[in-house]
TORMARZA-585019 format. One record per residue (C-alpha): residue in three letters; x, y, z. Coordinates in Angstrom, 3 decimals. Layout:
BEGIN
PT  residuo      east     north        up
PT      ALA         X         Y         Z
...
//
This chain:
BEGIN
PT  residuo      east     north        up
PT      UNK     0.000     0.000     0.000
PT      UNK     1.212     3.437    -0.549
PT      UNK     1.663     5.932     2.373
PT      UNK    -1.316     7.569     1.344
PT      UNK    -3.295     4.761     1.330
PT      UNK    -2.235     3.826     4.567
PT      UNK    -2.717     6.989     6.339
PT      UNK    -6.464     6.949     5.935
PT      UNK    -6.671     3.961     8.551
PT      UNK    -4.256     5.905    10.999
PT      UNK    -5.516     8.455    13.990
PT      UNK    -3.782    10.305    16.088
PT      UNK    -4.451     9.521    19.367
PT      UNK    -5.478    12.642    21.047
PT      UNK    -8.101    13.204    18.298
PT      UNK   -11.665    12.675    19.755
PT      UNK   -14.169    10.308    19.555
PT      UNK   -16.782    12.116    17.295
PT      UNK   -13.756    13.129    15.210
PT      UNK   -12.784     9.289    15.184
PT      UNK   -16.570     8.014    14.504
PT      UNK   -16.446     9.763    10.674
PT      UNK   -12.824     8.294     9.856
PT      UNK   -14.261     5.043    10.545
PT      UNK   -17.131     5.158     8.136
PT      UNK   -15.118     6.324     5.639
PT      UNK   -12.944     3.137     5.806
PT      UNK   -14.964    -0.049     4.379
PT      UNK   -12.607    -2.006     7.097
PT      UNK   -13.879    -0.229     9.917
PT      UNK   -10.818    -0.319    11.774
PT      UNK    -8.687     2.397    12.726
PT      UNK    -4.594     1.790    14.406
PT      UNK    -3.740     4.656    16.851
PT      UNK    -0.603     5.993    16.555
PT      UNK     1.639     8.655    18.058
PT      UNK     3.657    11.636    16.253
PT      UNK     6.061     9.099    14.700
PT      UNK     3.057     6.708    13.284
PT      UNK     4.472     3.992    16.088
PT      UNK     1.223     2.162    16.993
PT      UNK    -0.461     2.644    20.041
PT      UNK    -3.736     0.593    19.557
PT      UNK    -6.501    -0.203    17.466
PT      UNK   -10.389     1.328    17.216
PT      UNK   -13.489    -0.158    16.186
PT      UNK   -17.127     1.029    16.378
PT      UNK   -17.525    -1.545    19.108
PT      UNK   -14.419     0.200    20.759
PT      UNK   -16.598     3.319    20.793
PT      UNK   -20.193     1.857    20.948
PT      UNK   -18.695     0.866    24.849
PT      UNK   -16.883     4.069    26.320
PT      UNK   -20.168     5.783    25.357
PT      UNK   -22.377     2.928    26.898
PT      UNK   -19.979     3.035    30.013
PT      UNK   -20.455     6.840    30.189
PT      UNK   -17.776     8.348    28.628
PT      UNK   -18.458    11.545    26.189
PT      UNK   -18.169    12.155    22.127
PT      UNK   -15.405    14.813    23.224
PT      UNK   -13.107    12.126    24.784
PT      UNK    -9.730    11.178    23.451
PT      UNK    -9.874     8.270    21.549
PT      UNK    -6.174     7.413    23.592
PT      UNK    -8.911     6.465    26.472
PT      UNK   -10.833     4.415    24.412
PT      UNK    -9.035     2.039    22.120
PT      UNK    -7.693    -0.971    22.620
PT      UNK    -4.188    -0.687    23.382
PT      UNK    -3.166    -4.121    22.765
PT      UNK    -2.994    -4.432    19.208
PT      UNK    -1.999    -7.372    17.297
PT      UNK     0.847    -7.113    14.860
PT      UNK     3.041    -8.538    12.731
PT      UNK     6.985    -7.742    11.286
PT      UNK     8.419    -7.016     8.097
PT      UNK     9.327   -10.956     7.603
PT      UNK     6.201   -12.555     8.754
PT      UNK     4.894   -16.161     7.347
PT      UNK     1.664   -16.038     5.353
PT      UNK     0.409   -19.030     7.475
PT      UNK     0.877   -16.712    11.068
PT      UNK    -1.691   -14.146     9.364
PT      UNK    -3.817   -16.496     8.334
PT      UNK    -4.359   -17.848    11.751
PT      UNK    -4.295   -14.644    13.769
PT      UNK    -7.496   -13.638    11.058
PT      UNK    -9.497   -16.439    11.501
PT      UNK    -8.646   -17.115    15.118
PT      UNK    -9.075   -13.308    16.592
PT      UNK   -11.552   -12.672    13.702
PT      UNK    -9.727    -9.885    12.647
PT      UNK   -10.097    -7.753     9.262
PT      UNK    -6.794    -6.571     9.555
PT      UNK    -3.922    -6.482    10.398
PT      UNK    -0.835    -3.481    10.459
PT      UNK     2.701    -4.432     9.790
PT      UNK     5.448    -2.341    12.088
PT      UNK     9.063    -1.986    12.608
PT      UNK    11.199    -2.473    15.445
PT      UNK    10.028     0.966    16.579
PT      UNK     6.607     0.106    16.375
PT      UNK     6.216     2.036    12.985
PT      UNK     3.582     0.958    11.267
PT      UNK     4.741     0.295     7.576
PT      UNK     2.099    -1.871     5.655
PT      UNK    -1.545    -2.993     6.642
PT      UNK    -2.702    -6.638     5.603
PT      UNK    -6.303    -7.449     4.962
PT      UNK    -8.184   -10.474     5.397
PT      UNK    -9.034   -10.359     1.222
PT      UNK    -5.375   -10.950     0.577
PT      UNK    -5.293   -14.016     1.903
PT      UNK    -8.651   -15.157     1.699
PT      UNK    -9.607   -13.787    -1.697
PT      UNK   -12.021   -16.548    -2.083
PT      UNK   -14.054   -16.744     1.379
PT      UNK   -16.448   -14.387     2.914
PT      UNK   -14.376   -12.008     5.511
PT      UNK   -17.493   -11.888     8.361
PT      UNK   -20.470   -13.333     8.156
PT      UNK   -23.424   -11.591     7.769
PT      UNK   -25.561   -12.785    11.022
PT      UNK   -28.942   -14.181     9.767
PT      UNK   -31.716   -13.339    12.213
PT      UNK   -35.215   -14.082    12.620
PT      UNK   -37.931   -11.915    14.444
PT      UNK   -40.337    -9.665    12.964
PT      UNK   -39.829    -6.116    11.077
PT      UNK   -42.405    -3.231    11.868
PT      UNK   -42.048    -0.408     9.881
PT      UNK   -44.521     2.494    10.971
PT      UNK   -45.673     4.656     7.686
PT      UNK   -48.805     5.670     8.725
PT      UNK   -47.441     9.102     9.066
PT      UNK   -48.536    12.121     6.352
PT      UNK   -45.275    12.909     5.925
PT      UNK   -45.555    17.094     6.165
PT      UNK   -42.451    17.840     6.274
PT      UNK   -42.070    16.671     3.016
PT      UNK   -44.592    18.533     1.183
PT      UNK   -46.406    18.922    -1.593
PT      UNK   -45.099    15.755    -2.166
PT      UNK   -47.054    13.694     0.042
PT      UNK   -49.904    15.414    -1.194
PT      UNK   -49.685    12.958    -3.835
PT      UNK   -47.506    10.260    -2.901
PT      UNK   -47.431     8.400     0.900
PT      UNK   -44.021     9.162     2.145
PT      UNK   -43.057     5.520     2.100
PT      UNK   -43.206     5.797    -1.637
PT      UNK   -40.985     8.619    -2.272
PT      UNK   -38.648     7.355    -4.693
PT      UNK   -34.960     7.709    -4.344
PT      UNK   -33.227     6.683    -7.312
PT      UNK   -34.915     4.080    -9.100
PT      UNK   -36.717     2.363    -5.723
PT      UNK   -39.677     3.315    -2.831
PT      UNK   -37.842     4.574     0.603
PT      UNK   -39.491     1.491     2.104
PT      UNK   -38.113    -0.780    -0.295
PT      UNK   -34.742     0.502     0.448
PT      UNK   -35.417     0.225     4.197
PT      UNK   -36.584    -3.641     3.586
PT      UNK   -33.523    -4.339     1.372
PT      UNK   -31.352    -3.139     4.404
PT      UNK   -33.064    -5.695     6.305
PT      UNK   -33.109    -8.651     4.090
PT      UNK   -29.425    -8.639     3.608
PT      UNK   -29.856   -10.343     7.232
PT      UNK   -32.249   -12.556     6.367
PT      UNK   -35.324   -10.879     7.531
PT      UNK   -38.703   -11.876     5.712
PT      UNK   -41.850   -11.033     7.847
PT      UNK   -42.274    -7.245     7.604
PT      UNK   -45.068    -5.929     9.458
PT      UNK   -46.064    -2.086     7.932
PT      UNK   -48.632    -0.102     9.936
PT      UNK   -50.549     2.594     7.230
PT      UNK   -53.372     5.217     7.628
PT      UNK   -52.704     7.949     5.123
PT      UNK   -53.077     7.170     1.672
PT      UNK   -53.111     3.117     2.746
PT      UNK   -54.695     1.903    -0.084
PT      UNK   -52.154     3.121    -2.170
PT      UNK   -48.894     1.505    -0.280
PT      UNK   -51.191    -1.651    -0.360
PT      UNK   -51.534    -1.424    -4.096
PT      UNK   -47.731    -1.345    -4.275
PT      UNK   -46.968    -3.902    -3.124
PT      UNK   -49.744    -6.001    -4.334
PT      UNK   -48.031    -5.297    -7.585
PT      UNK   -44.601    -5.625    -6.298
PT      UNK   -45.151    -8.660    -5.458
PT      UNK   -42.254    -9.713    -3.442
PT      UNK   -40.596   -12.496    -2.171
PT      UNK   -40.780   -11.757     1.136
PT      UNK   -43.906   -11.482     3.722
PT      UNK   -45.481    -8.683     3.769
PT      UNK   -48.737    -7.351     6.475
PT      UNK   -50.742    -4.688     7.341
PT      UNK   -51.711    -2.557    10.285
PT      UNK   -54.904    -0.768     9.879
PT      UNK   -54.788     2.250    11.543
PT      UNK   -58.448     3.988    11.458
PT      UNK   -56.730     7.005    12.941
PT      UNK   -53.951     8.138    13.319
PT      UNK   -51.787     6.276    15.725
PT      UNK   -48.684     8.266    16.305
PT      UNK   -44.790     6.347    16.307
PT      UNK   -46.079     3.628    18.780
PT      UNK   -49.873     3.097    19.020
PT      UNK   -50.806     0.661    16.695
PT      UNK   -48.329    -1.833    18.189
PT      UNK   -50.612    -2.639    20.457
PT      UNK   -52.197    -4.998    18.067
PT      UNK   -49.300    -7.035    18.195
PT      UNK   -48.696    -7.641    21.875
PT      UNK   -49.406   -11.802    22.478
PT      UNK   -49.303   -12.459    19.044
PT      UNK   -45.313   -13.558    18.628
PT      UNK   -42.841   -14.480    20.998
PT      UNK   -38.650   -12.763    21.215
PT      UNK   -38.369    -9.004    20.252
PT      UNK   -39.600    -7.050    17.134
PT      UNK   -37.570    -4.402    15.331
PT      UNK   -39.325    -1.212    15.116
PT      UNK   -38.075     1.318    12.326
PT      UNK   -39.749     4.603    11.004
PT      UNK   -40.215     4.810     7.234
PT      UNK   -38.068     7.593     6.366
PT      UNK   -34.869     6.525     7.761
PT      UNK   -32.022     5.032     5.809
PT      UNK   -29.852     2.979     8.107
PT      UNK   -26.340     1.355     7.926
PT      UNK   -26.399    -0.937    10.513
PT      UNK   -25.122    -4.114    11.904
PT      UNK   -28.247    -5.553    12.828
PT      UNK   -27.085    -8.980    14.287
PT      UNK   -24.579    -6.556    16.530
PT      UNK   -27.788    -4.615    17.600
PT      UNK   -29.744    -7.647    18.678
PT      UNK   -26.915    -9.217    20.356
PT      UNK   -26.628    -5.808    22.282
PT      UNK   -30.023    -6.101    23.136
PT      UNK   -29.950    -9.227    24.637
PT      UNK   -26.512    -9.298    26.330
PT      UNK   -27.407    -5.981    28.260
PT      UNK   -30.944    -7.372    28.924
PT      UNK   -33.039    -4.304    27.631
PT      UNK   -36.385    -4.396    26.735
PT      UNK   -36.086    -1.711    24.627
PT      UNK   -32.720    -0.238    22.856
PT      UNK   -33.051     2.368    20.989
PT      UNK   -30.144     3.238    17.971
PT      UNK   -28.807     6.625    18.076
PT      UNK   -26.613     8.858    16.008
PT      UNK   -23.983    10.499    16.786
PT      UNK   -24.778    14.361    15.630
PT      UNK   -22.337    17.498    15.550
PT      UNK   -23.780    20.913    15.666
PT      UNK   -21.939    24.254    15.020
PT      UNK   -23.843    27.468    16.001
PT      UNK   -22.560    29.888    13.519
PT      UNK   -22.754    32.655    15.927
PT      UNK   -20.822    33.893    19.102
PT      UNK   -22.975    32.723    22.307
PT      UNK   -23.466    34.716    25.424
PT      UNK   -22.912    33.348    28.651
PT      UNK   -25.074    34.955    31.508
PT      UNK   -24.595    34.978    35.160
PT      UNK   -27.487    37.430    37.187
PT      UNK   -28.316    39.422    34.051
PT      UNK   -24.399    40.331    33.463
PT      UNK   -22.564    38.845    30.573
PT      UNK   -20.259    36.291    31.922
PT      UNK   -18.368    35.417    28.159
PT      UNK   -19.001    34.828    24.631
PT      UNK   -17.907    31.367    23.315
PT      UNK   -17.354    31.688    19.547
PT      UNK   -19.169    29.668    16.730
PT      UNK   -19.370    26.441    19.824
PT      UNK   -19.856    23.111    18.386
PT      UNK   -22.052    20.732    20.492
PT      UNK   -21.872    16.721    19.676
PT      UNK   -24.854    14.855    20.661
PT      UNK   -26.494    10.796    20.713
PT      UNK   -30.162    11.780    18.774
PT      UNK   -32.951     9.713    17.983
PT      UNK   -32.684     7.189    14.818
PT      UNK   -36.343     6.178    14.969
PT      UNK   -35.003     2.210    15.002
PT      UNK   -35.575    -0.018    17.997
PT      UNK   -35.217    -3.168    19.130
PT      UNK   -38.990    -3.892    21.419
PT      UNK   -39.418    -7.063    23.794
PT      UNK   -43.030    -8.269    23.717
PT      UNK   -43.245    -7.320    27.615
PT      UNK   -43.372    -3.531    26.609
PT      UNK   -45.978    -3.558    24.029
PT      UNK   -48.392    -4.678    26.908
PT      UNK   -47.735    -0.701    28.079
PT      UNK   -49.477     0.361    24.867
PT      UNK   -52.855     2.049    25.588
PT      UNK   -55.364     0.487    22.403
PT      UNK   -56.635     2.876    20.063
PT      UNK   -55.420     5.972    21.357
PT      UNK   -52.524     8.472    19.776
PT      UNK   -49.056     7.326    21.549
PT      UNK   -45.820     7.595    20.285
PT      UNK   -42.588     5.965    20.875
PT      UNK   -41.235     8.769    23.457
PT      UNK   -44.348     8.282    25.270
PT      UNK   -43.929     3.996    25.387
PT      UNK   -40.330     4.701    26.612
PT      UNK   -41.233     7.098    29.438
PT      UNK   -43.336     4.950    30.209
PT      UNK   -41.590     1.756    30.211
PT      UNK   -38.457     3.856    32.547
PT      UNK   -41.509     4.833    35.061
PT      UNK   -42.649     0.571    34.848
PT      UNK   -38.870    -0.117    35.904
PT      UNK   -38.119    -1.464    32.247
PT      UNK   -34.701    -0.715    31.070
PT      UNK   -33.885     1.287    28.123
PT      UNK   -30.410     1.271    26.587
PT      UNK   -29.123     3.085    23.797
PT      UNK   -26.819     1.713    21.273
PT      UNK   -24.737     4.381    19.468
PT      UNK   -23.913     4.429    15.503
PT      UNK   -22.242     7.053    13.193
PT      UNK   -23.476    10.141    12.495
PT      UNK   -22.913     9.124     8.707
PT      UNK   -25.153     5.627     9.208
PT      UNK   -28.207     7.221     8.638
PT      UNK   -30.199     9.507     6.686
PT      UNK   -33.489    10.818     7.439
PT      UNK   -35.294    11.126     4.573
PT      UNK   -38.436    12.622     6.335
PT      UNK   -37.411    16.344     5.541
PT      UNK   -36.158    18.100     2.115
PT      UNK   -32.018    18.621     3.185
PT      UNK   -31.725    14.840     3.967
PT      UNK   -33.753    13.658     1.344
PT      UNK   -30.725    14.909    -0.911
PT      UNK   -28.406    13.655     0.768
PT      UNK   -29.827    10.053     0.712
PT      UNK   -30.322    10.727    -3.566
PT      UNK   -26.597    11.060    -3.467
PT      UNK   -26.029     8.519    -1.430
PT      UNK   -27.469     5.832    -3.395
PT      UNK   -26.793     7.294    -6.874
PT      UNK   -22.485     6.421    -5.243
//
């Protein structure tokens, strides 16, 4: 590789975790090696890396030297093909830097030069239902949806909800529940015609139902959790990681979140009594929002009030007051788009016109 090449999967290690979070999405290895002024490595970073110092408390402004793992595996300048190998497949590693003496890191290896032929990870086939709520109007996208539900909104040469379901099928995901009100019969007629291969149903909503309110139809009729998306939202996600987050840390609901940076393009006033304590210029603020994806246990959709407006904020307070826990599992701020509203809609066009 040339130095170039290679310097897109270093980070300096006093560069902080936000900062860190878009370097890894721009890397299809998602791997990142830590190094110090001299490029001598320090440690490696993963999502998963960062997915636990934010679980465990610890802030988007950190220092990713606090977070990665500073036992890296390596190899030198003369290693034997077979060594590689086995470190790959044993530690189930993508890849894998090669250093000097010094700890320099000179080369990187990846698991498709040695196993050109063979998947490099699994993609975790799951099993469990898919509700996708689109029973919304969609206002923010108007005049649009004056005409067209918003799950129909093409982008490219597909639906928004059959790019959602294609998202979900590459795990093996075939029963897809999708809750409608406005303009029903038309997503209906879809995909009537569409015909797909996978299973599709309906929730009738006679009213409108809000995020969470017709999934009260469903509680005692499955067994295991349900994923719960919106119908706008674009996700790249490693759903078999997400479930097995949700079980390990034995939530009955997790919620994804994005990591989000926000620059006010303005100097700020700080206030103390009425008396202007500072100005902090143009401050940036990064923040864990709202994805609209979950993962649900069947428990919580017993908390669902029938027939009445009730969204998914109002399930999760109320699931936190019923002693349920609620955990949050953090992605990228680049692994989704929402393509509810006009700026994002662009950005998801380009997105899948790449």
């Amino acid at each position: 590789m040339t130095h170039s090449e290679i310097s897109r999967f270093l980070i300096a290690f006093d560069v902080s975790v936000v900062a860190a979070m878009r370097q890894l999405e721009e890397t299809a290895e998602k791997i990142l090696f830590v190094v110090d002024q001299e490029n001598s490595l320090l440690g490696t970073l993963t999502d998963g890396d960062i997915r636990r110092w934010i679980l465990a408390g610890g802030g988007l402004d950190g220092s990713i030297g606090n977070v990665c793992n500073r036992e890296p595996v390596s190899v030198s300048p003369g290693f034997e093909v077979d060594r590689v190998r086995d470190l790959m497949s044993k530690k189930r590693l993508n890849c894998i830097p090669v250093v000097s003496q010094e700890k320099v890191v000179l080369n990187l290896l990846f698991w498709g030069n040695f196993f050109s032929d063979e998947p490099r990870k699994p993609v975790s086939t799951l099993s469990l239902p898919v509700v996708i709520m689109a029973g919304g109007k969609g206002t923010r996208l108007d005049p649009f949806t004056r005409i067209l539900p918003k799950p129909l909104i093409p982008i490219g040469d597909k639906a928004v909800i059959e790019i959602i379901i294609d998202r979900f099928r590459q795990y093996g995901l075939s029963r897809f529940i999708i809750s409608v009100n406005h303009k029903a019969r038309i997503i209906k007629s879809f995909f009537e015609e569409l015909s797909p291969e996978y299973q599709v149903e309906f929730i009738d909503e006679d009213f409108p139902l809000g995020t969470a309110g017709s999934l009260a139809k469903l509680a005692g009729t499955f067994e295991g959790p349900l994923l719960v998306t919106n119908c706008d939202i674009i996700m790249e996600c490693d759903y078999g990681e997400l479930l097995e987050f949700h079980r390990s840390s034995s939530n009955d609901i997790s919620m994804v979140a994005s990591a989000k940076n926000y620059v006010i393009p303005y100097g700020v006033c700080r206030m103390e009594n009425g008396n202007l304590k500072g100005i902090d210029e143009k401050p940036q603020y990064n923040l864990l929002v709202n994805t609209g994806l979950y993962v649900l246990d069947q428990s919580v959709l017993a908390l669902i009030p029938r027939d009445t407006l009730f969204h998914m904020t109002h399930l999760i307070e109320k699931a936190m007051e019923y002693g349920k826990k609620v955990g949050v599992f953090p992605v990228g701020e680049r692994s989704w788009v929402d393509t509810g509203e006009w700026a994002e809609y662009r950005k998801a066009v380009e997105m899948i016109a790449l």
